[in-house]
KETOR-633330 format. One record per residue (C-alpha): x, y, z; residue in three letters; residue number from 1. Coordinates in Angstrom, 2 decimals. Layout:
! KETOR-633330
@east X, north Y, up Z, residu ALA, num NUM .
...
This chain:
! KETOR-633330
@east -21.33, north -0.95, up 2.27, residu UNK, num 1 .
@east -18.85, north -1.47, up 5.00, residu UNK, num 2 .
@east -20.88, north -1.80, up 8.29, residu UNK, num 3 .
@east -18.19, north -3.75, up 11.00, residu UNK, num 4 .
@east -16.13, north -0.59, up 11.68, residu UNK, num 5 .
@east -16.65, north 1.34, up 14.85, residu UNK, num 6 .
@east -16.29, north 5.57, up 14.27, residu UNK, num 7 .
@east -14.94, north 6.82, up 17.35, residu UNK, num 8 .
@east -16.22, north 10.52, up 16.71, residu UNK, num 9 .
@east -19.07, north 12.34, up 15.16, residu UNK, num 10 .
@east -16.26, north 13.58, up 12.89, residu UNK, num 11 .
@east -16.16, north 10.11, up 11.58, residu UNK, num 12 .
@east -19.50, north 9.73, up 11.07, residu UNK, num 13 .
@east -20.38, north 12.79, up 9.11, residu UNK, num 14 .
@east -16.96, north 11.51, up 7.15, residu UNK, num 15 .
@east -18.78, north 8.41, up 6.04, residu UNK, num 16 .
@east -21.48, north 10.28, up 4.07, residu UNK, num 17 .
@east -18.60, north 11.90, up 2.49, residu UNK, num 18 .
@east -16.99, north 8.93, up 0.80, residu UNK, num 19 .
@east -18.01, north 6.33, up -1.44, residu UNK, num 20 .
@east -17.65, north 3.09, up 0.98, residu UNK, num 21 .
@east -18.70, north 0.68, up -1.76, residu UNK, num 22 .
@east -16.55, north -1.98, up -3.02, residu UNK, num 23 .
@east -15.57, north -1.22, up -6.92, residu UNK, num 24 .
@east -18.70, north -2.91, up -8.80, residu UNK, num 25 .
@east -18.01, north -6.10, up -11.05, residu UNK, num 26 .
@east -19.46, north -6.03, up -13.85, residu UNK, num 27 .
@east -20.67, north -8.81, up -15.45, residu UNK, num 28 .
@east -19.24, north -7.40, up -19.09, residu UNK, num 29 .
@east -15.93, north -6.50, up -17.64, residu UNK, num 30 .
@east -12.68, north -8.01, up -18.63, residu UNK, num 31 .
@east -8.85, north -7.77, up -17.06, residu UNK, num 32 .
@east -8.88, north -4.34, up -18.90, residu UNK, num 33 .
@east -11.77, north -3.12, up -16.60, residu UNK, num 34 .
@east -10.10, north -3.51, up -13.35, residu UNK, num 35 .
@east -7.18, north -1.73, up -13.58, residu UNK, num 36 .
@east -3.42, north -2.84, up -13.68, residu UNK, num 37 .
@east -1.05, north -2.29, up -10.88, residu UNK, num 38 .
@east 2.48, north -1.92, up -10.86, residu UNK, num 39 .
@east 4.29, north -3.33, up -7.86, residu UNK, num 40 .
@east 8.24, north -2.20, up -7.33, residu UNK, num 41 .
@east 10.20, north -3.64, up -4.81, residu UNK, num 42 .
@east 12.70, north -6.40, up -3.79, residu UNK, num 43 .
@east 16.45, north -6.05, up -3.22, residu UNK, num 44 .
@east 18.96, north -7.80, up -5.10, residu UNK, num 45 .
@east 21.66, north -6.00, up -2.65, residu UNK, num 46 .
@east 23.83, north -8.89, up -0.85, residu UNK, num 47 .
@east 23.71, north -9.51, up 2.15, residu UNK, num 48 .
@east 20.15, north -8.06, up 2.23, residu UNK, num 49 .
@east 18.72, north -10.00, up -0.85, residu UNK, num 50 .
@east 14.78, north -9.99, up -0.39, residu UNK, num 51 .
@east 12.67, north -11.69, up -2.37, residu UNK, num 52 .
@east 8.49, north -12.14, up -2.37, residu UNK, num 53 .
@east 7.65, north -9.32, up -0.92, residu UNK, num 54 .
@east 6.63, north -7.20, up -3.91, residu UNK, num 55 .
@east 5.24, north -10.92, up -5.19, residu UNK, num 56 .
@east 3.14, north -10.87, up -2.04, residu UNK, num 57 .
@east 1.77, north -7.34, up -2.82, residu UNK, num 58 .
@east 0.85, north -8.05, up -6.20, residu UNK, num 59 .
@east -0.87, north -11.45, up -5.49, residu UNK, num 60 .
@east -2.80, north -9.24, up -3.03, residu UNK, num 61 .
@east -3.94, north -6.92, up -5.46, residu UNK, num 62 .
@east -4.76, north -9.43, up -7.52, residu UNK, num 63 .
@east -6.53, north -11.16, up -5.21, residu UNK, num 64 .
@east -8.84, north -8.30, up -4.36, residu UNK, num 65 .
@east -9.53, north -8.13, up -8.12, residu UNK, num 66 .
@east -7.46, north -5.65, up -9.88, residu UNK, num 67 .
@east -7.20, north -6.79, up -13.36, residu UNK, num 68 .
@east -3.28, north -7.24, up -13.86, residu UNK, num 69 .
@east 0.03, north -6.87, up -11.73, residu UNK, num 70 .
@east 3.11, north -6.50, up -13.07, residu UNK, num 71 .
@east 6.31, north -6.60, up -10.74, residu UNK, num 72 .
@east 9.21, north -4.09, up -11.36, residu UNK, num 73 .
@east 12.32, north -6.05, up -9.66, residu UNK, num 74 .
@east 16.04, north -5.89, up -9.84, residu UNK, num 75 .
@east 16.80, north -8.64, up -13.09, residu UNK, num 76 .
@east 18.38, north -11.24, up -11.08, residu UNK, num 77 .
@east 15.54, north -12.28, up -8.95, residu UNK, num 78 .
@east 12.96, north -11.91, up -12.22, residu UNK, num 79 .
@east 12.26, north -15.95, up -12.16, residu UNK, num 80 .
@east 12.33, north -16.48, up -8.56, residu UNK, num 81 .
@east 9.62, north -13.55, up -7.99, residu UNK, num 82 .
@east 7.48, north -15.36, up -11.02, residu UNK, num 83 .
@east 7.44, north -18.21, up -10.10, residu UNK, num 84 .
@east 5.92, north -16.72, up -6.69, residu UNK, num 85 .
@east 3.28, north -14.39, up -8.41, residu UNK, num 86 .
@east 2.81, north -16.39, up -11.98, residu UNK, num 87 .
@east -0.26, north -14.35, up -12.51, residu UNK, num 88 .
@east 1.99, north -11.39, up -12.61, residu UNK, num 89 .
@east 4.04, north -9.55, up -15.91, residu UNK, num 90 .
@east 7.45, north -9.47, up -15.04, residu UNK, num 91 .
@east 9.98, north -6.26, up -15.51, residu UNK, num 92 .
@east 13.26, north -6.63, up -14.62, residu UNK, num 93 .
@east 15.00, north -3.43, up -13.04, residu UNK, num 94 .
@east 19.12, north -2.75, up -14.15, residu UNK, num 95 .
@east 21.64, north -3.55, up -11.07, residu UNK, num 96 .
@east 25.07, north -2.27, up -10.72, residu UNK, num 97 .
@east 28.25, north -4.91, up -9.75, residu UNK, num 98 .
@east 26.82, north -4.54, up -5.94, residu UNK, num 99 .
@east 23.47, north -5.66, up -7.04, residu UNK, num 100 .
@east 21.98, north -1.84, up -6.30, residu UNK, num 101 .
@east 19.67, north -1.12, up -8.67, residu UNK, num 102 .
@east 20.32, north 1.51, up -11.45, residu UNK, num 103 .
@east 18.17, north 4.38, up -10.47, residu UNK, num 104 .
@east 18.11, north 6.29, up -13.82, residu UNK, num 105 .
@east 17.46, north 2.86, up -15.95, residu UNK, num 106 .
@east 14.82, north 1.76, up -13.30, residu UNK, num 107 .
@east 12.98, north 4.92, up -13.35, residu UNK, num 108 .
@east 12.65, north 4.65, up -17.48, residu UNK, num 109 .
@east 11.43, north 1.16, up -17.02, residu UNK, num 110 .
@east 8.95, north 2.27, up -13.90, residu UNK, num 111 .
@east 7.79, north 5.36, up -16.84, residu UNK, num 112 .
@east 7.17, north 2.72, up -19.59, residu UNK, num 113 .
@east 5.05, north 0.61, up -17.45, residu UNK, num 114 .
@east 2.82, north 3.15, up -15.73, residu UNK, num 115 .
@east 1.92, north 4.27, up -19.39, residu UNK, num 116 .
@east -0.25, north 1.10, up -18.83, residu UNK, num 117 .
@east -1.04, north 1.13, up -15.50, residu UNK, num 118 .
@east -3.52, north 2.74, up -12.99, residu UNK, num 119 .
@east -1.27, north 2.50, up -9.57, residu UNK, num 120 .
@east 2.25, north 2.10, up -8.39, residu UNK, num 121 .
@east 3.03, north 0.37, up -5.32, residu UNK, num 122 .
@east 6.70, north 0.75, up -3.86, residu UNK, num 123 .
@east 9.14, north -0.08, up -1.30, residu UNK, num 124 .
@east 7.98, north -3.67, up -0.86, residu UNK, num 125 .
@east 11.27, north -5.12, up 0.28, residu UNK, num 126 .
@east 13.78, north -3.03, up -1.49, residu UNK, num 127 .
@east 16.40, north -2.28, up 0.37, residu UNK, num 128 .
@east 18.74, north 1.13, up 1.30, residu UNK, num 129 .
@east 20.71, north 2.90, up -0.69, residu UNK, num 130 .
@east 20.76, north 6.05, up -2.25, residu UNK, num 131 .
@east 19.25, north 4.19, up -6.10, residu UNK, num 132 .
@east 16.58, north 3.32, up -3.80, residu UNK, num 133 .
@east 15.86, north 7.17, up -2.59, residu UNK, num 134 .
@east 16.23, north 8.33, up -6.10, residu UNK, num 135 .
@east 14.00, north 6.37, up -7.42, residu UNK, num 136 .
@east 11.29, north 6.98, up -4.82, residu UNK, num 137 .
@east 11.96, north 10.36, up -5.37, residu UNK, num 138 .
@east 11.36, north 10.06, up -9.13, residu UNK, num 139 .
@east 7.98, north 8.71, up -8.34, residu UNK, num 140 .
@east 6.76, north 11.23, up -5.90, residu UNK, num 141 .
@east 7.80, north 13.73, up -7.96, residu UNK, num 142 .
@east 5.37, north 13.24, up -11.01, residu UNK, num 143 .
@east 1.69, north 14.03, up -11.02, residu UNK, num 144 .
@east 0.26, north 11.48, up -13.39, residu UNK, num 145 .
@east -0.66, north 8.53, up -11.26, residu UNK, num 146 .
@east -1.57, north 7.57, up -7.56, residu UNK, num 147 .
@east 1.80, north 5.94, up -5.76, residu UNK, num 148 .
@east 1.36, north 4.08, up -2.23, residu UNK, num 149 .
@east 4.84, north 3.91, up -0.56, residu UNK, num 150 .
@east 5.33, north 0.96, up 2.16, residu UNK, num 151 .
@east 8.49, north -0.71, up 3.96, residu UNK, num 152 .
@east 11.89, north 0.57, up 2.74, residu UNK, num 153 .
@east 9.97, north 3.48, up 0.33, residu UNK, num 154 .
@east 8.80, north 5.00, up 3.45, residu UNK, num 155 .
@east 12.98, north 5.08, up 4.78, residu UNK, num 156 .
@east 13.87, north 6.15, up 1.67, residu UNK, num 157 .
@east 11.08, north 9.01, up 1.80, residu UNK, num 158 .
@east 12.39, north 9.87, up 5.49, residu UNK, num 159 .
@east 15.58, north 10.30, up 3.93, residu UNK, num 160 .
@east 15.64, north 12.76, up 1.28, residu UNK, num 161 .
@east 15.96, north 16.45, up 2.68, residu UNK, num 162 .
@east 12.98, north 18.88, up 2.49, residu UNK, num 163 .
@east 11.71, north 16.75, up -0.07, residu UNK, num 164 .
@east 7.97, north 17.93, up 1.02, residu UNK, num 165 .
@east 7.67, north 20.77, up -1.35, residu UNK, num 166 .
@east 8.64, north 18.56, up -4.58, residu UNK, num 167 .
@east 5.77, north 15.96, up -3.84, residu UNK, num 168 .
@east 3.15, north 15.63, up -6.83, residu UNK, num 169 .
@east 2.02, north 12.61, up -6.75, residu UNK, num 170 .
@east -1.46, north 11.63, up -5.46, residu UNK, num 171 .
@east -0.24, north 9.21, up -2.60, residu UNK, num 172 .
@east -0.79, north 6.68, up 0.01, residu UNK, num 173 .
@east 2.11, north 6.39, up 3.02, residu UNK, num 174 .
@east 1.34, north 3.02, up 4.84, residu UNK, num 175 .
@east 4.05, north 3.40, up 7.93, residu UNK, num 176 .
@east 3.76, north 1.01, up 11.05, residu UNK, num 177 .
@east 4.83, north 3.02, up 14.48, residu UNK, num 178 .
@east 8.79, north 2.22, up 13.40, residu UNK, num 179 .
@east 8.31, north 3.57, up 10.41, residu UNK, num 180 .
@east 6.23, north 6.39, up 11.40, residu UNK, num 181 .
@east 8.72, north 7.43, up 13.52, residu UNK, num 182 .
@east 11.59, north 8.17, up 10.99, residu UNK, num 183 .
@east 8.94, north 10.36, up 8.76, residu UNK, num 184 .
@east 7.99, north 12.17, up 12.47, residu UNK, num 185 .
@east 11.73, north 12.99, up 12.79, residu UNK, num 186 .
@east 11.94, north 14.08, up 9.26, residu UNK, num 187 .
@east 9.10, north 16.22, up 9.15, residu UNK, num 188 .
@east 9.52, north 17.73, up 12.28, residu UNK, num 189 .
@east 6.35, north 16.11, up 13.70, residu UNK, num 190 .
@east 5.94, north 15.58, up 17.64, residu UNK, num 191 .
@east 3.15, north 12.60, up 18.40, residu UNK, num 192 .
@east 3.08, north 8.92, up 19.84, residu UNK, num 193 .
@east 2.30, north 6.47, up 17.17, residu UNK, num 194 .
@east 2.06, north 4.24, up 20.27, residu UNK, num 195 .
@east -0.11, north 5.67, up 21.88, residu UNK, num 196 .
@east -3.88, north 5.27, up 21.58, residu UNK, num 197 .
@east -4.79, north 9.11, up 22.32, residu UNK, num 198 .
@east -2.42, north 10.14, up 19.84, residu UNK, num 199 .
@east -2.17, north 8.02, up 17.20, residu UNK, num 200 .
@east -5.54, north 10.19, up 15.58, residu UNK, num 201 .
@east -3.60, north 13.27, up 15.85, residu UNK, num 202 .
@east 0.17, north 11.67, up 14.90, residu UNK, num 203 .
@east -1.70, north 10.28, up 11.67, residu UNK, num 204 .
@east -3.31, north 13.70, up 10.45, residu UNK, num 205 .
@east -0.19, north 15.48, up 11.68, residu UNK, num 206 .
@east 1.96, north 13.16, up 8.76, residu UNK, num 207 .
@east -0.88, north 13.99, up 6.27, residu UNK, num 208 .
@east -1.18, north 17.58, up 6.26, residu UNK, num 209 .
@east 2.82, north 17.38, up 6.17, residu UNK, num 210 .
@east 3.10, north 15.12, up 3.24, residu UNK, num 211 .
@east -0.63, north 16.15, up 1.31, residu UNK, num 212 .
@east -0.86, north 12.61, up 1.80, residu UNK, num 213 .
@east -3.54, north 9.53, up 2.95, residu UNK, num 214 .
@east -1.94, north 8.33, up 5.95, residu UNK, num 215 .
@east -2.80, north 4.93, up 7.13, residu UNK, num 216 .
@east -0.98, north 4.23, up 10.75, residu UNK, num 217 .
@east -0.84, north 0.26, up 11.05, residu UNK, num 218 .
@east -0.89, north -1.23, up 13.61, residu UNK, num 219 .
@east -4.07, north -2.38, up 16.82, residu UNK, num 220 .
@east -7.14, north 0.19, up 15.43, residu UNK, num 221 .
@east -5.23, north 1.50, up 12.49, residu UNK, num 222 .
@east -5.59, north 5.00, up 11.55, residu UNK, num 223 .
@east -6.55, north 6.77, up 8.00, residu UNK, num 224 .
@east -6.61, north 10.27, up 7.77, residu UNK, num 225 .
@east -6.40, north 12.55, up 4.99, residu UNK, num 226 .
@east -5.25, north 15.48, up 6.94, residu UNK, num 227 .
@east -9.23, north 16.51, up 7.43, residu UNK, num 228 .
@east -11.07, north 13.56, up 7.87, residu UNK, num 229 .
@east -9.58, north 10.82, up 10.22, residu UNK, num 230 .
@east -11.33, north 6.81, up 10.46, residu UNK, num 231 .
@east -10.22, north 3.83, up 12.60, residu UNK, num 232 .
@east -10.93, north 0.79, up 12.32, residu UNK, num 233 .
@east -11.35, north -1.91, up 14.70, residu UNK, num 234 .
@east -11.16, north -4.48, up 12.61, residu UNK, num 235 .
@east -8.12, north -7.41, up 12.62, residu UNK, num 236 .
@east -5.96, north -9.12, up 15.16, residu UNK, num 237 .
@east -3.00, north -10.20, up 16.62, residu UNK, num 238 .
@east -2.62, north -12.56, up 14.27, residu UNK, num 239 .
@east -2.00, north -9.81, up 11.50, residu UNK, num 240 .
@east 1.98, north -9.46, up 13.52, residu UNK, num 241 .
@east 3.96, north -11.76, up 11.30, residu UNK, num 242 .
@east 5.87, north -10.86, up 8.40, residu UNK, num 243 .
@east 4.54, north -10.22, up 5.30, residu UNK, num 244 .
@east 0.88, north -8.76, up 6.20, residu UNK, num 245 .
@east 1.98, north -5.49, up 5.93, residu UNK, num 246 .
@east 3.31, north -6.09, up 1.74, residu UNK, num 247 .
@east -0.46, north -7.58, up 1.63, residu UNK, num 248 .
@east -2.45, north -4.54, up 2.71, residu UNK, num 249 .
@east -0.42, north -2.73, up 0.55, residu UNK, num 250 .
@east -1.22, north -4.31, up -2.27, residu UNK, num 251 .
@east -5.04, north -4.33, up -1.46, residu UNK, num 252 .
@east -4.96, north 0.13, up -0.85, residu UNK, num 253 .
@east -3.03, north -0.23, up -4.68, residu UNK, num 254 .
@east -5.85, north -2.46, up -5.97, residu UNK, num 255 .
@east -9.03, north -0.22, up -4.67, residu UNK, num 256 .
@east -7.42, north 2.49, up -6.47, residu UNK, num 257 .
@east -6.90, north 0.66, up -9.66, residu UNK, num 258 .
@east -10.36, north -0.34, up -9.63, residu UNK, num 259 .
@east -11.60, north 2.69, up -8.85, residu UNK, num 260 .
@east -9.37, north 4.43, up -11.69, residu UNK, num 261 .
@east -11.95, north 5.09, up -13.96, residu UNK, num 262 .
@east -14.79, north 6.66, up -11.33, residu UNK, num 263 .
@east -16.04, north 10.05, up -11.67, residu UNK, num 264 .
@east -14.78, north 10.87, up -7.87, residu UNK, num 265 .
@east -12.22, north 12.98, up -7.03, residu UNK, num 266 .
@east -8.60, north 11.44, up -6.91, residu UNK, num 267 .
@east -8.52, north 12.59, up -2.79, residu UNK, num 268 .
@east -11.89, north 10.68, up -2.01, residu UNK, num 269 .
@east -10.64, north 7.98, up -4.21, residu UNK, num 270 .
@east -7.20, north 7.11, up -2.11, residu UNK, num 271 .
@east -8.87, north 7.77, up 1.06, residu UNK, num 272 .
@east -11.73, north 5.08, up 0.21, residu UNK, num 273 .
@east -9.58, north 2.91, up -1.01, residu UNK, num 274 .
@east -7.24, north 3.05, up 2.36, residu UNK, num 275 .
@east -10.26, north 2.54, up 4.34, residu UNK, num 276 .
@east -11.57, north -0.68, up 1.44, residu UNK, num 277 .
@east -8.49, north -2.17, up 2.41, residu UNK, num 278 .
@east -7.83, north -1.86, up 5.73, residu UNK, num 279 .
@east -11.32, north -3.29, up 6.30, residu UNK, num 280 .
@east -10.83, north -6.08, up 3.82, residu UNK, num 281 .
@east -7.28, north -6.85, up 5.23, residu UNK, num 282 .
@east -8.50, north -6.79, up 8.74, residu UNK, num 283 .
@east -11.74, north -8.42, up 7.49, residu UNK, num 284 .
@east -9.03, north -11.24, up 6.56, residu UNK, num 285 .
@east -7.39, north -11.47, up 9.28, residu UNK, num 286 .
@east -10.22, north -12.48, up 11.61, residu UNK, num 287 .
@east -11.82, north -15.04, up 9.44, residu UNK, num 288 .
@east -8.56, north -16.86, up 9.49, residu UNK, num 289 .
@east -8.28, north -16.28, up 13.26, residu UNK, num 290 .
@east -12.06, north -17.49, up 13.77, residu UNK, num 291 .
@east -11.48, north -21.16, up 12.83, residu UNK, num 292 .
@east -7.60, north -21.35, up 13.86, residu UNK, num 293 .
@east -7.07, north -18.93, up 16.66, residu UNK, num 294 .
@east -4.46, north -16.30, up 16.57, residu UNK, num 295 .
@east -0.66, north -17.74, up 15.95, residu UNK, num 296 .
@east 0.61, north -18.99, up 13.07, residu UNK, num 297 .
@east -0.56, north -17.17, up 10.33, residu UNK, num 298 .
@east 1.10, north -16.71, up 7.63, residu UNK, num 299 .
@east 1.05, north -14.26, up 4.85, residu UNK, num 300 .
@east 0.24, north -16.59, up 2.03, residu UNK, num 301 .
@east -2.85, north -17.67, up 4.54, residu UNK, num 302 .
@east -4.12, north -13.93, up 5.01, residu UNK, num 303 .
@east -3.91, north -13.66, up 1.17, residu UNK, num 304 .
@east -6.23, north -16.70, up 0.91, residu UNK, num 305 .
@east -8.98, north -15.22, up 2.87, residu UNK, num 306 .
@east -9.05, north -11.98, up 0.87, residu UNK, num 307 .
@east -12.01, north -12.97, up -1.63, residu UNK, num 308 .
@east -14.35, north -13.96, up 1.05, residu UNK, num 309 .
@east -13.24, north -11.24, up 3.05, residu UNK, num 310 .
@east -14.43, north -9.03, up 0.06, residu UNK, num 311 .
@east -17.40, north -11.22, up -0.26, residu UNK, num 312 .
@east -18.91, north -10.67, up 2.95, residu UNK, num 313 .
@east -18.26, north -6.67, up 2.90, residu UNK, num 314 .
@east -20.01, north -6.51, up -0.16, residu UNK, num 315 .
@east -23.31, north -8.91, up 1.51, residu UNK, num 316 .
C-alpha cells in the first residue's frame, strides 16, 4: 500500500478506501504477455523543431515500472535514432510529408493496428504543432476502446481543437504542468490558478469535470482529481525541474494502467489509481536520487534509474 502521501482533507481520506492503492501484483507465472503492452506516440520529425527521446524516455519508463512491452509510434526518419535509445522497445514508424509533418490519416491507421495489441496509448511526448498533430490527437480521443494519457504537445494540440469536449470517448489521463494547464483553462472556459496552492485542488477538478477526464496538475504537491475525488501528494522535489521528468511520469500513469488492464475494477478507479501509482512512484524517484546527491543535476535518464526501487519500497 502507499503510506508516504499526506491527504490534506477528510475527502481524501474516505477517497483512499475507495481505490485500489496496491501496486499491480507480479506473479511469479507471468510472462511479457501478463503485464500489458503500451504504445508510446510522440517525437517530431518537423525541422527546425526535430525532437527526439522523448517518447523513448516514456516508454523506457513504462518499462521500467514493469509493463510488459513498449512499442514507439514515431515519424520514420527518426525510427533508428529512437531505438537505439529505447532497444527494449518495438519500433513503428509514422508517414511524414516533404516538411517532415507527419501524415495524420496514415499515422492514425498505424496507431489502430497497434492498439489491436496493446492495453494503453501514451501521446504527445515531444511531437510537435501542426494541424497532423491535432488530428491525430483528435482521432485518439475520439474512440472508446482503450485508455489514452495525453502529455506535452498532445495537451496543445487538445487546447486547440474547437468544442472538441463533446466528441471525447476515450477513457483518459491529461498530465498538464501550470503552462500547459493554462491553454486547456482558456479553452474550456475554466477560471483557476494552477499556481496557486489554494487553487490548484479546485483548478484540477474544474479541468476534469470539463474533459470527463483524470487530471493530474504537475508540478510542487501535484494534484489528481477525477472530477469527484481529488489527492495530492507530497511526494518529490526540486530536483524533478529538468527536462525530461515530465515524458517519465507519463510513461509510469501509461504503465499502471497496462498492468492493471486485465483487473475486475472499473476503468474510472483504474486511471485514477494508476495517476496516483505513478505520481507516488515518480516522486518516490525523485527523492531517493536527491537523498544521496542533493537536488541539482538530475537528469532524466537518472530518475528513470531509480524507478524499480522506488516501486520496491512502495510495495515493502
Amino acid at each position: 500500500m502507499i503510506g508516504p502521501t499526506r491527504p490534506s482533507t477528510p475527502t481524501d481520506v474516505e477517497m483512499h478506501a475507495e481505490l485500489q492503492l496496491e501496486l499491480p501484483p507480479r506473479p511469479a507465472s507471468g510472462h511479457k504477455g501478463t503485464f500489458g503492452t503500451v504504445c508510446v506516440v510522440g517525437d517530431c520529425a518537423h525541422k527546425p523543431t526535430t525532437m527526439i527521446g522523448a517518447a523513448a524516455m516514456c516508454g523506457q519508463a513504462a518499462m521500467r515500472a514493469g509493463a510488459g512491452r513498449c512499442v514507439l509510434a514515431v515519424p520514420e526518419p527518426l525510427v533508428v535514432a529512437a531505438g537505439c535509445i529505447a532497444p527494449t522497445a518495438t519500433m513503428a514508424g509514422l508517414p511524414i510529408d516533404s516538411d517532415g509533418q507527419i501524415k495524420a490519416s496514415g499515422a492514425a491507421e498505424i496507431v489502430d493496428q497497434i492498439m489491436r495489441g496493446a492495453s494503453v496509448a501514451a501521446v504527445g511526448c515531444g511531437m510537435g504543432r501542426g494541424q497532423s498533430v491535432q488530428q491525430l490527437v483528435l482521432h485518439l480521443l475520439t474512440q472508446e476502446d482503450y485508455p489514452v494519457v495525453v502529455d506535452a504537445d498532445g495537451l496543445r494540440a487538445l487546447a486547440s481543437i474547437v468544442d472538441v469536449g463533446p466528441d471525447i470517448k476515450a477513457p483518459l489521463v491529461v498530465t498538464p504542468h501550470p503552462g500547459e494547464f493554462q491553454e486547456l483553462a482558456a479553452a474550456f472556459k475554466i477560471e483557476a490558478d494552477p499556481t496557486s496552492d489554494k487553487e490548484r485542488p479546485e483548478a484540477a477538478q474544474k479541468l476534469a469535470q470539463r474533459l470527463g477526464a483524470v487530471v493530474v496538475l504537475k508540478g510542487p504537491a501535484t494534484v489528481v482529481s477525477d472530477g469527484q475525488r481529488t489527492w495530492i501528494s507530497h511526494l518529490g522535489n526540486v530536483a524533478l525541474a529538468t527536462g525530461g521528468t515530465g515524458d517519465v511520469l507519463t510513461g509510469l500513469i501509461a504503465s499502471f494502467i497496462a498492468q492493471w488492464a486485465t483487473g475486475t475494477e472499473s476503468i474510472g478507479t483504474k486511471l485514477m489509481s494508476s495517476a496516483i501509482l505513478g505520481v507516488s512512484v515518480h516522486g518516490t524517484s525523485a527523492d531517493r536520487w536527491a537523498a544521496r546527491i542533493g537536488s541539482t543535476g538530475m537528469l532524466a535518464t537518472d530518475l528513470l534509474s531509480e524507478i524499480p526501487a522506488a516501486i520496491a519500497a512502495l510495495r515493502d
